[in-house]
N, C-alpha and C positions, 0 to 999 in steps of 0.2 A: 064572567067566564064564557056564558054562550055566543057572548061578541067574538071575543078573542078567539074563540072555535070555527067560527063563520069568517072573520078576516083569512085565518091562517091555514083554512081547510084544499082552499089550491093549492099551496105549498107543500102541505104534509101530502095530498094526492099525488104530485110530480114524483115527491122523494119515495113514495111509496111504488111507482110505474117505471120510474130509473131503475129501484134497486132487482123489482121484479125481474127486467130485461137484461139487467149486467147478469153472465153466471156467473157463479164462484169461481175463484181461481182455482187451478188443477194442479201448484206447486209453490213452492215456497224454499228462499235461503236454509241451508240445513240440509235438502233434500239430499240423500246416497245412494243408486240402485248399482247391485252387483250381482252382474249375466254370469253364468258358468257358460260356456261353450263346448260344442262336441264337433267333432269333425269324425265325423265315422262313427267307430267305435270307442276312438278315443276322446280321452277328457281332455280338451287342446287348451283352453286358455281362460282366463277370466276376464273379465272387461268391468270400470265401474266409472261410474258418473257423478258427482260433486256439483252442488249448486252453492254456490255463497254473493255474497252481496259485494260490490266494488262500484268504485270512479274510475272513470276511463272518461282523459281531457276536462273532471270539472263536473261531467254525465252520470249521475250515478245509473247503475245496470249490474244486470246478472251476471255472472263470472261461472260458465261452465267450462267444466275440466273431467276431459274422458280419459281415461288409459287403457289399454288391451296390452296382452303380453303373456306368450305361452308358457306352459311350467311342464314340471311333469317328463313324461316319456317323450312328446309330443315335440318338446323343442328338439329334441336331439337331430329330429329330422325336418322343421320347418321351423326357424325362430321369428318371433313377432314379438315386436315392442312400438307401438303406434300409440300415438297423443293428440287429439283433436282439442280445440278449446275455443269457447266464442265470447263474446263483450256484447250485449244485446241488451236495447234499451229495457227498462222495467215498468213499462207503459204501453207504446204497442210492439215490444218485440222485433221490434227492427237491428239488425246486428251493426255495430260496428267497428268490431275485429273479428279476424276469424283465421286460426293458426291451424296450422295441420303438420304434422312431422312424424313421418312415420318409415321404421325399419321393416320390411316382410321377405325374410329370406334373401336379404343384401338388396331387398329391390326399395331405394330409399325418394321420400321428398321433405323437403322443408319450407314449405308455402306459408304466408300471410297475406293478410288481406284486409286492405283498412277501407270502408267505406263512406264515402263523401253523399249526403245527400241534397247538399247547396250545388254542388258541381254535378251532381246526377252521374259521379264516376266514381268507381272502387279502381284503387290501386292491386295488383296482385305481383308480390314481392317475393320471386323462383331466389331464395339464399343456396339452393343448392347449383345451380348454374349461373348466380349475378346477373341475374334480368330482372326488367322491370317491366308487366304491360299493364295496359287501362282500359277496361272496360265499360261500356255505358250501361247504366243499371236507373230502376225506379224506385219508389218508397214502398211497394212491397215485395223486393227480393230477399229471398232468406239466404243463410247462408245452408252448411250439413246439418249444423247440431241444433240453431237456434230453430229451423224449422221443425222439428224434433218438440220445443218446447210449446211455439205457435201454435202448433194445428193442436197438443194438447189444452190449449187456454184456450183455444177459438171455433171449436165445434162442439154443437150437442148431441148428443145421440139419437135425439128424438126428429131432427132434420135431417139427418141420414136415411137415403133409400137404395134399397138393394141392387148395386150393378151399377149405380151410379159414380161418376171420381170424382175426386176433389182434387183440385189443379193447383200448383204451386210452381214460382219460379225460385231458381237455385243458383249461387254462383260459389263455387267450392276449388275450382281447377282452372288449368291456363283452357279448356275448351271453351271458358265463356258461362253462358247462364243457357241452364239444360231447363226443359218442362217437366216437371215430377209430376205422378199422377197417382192416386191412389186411390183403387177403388174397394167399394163396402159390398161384402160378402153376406151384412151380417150377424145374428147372434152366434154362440156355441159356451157349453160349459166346458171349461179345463181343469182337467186334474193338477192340480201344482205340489209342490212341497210343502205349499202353506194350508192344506185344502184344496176344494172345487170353488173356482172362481166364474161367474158368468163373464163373458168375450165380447167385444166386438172384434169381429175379423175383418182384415184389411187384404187385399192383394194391391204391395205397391208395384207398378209395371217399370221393369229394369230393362237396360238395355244386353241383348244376349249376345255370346262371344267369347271373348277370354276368361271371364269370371262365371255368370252365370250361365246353367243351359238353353233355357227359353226366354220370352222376354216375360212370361206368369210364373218364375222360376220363386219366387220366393211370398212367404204368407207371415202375416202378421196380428198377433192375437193382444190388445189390447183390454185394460181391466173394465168392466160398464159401470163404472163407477163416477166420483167427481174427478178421481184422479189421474185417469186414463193415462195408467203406465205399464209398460209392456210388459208381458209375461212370457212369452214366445215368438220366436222367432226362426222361421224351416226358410231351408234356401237348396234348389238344386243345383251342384256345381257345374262347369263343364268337366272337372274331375271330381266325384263324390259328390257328397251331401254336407251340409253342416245346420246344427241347432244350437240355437242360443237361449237358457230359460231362467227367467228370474231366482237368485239363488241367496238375496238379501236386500233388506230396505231399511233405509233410521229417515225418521223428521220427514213424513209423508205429511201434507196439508191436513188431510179429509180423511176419513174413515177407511181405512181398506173392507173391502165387501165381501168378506168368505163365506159360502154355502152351508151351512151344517147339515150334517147327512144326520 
């Protein structure tokens, strides 16, 4: 036996120094989170997120599917029915579909977007105008949503420092691949409806103009937990304000982390 222990004591060390440096994962098939949103004072819409498992080409990958869509008072005078959804590998996260089709107030699109990583080009497929363009892209471009998943499976909290971003490239629209940046504010506890939750706070930096007011216009309050899923989310309009705060979850990986008072 203390042969056998001595032979095979590098090996049991490696797998013990791998498993160390992998973290756990931050989601899993199953997952459903469901934002209420406010726009003002009003309760404008709900949004919810869908994780399950699929093939795409043969690939197997995550199959995220978001929907927003106003109810309420609120449609009467701005309707929104928007569907975002990504095909992103289950290994490292790299996407390769990425559908976007969204109604807001009659202003519409219906974008796809298939990514090639032998050819180091994504196709971007306007079905709303019959166009076709190509973009050149690398192995780590995200798309809207899958980066959403990424930066949840791929940062620790504890190599986060304050003021510092974390850089990502994005390719979502006919503009091409935009620089996203997001910087760390930060702990804070939030009051939610589930409890006080400890935060990491995010300020992602948007571009200001038609949508938002400044380019630090919007914050983002993340759980400090394994699962790091959003709880809050403030944004200053260029008209109004809007908030969006976790309002339901089923089939979380990892432990949700509530404070007990």
């Amino acid at each position: 036996m203390i042969k056998l222990l001595k032979k095979g004591w590098p090996l049991l060390l490696w797998c013990v120094m791998v498993t160390a440096q992998k973290p756990p994962k931050a989601f899993k098939a199953g997952e459903w989170l469901k934002f209420r949103i406010h726009y003002g004072f009003l309760n404008a819409s709900y949004a919810t997120l869908q994780v399950t498992n699929d093939t795409l080409d043969g690939v197997p990958v995550y199959h995220v599917a978001g929907h927003g869509k106003t109810t309420g008072f609120a449609s009467i005078f701005f309707k929104v029915d928007d569907r975002y959804e990504s095909y992103f590998d289950r290994k490292d996260y790299k996407p390769y579909r990425f559908v976007r089709k969204i109604n807001e107030g009659g202003y519409t699109k219906d974008v796809e977007i298939n990514f090639d990583y032998e050819a180091e080009s994504a196709e971007l497929n306007d079905k709303k105008h019959q166009k076709k363009m190509d973009f050149d892209i690398h192995r780590e471009v995200q798309d809207l949503v899958s980066a959403f998943y990424y930066l949840r499976n791929n940062f620790r909290a504890e190599d986060l420092v304050i003021g510092e971003k974390i850089d990502l490239d994005i390719l979502f629209d006919d503009d091409g691949i935009f620089k996203f940046q997001l910087k760390y504010l930060g702990t804070e506890v939030l009051r939610t409806k589930f409890g006080k939750v400890e935060c990491l706070k995010f300020r992602p930096l948007v571009q200001s103009g038609r949508v938002f007011k400044e380019k630090e216009s919007l914050t983002l309050w993340v759980s400090n937990d394994l699962n790091k899923i959003p709880l809050r989310i403030k944004a200053d309009l260029a008209v109004g304000s809007i908030k969006a705060d976790l309002d339901g979850y089923n089939a979380l990986r990892n432990q949700f982390k509530i404070i007990m008072d």
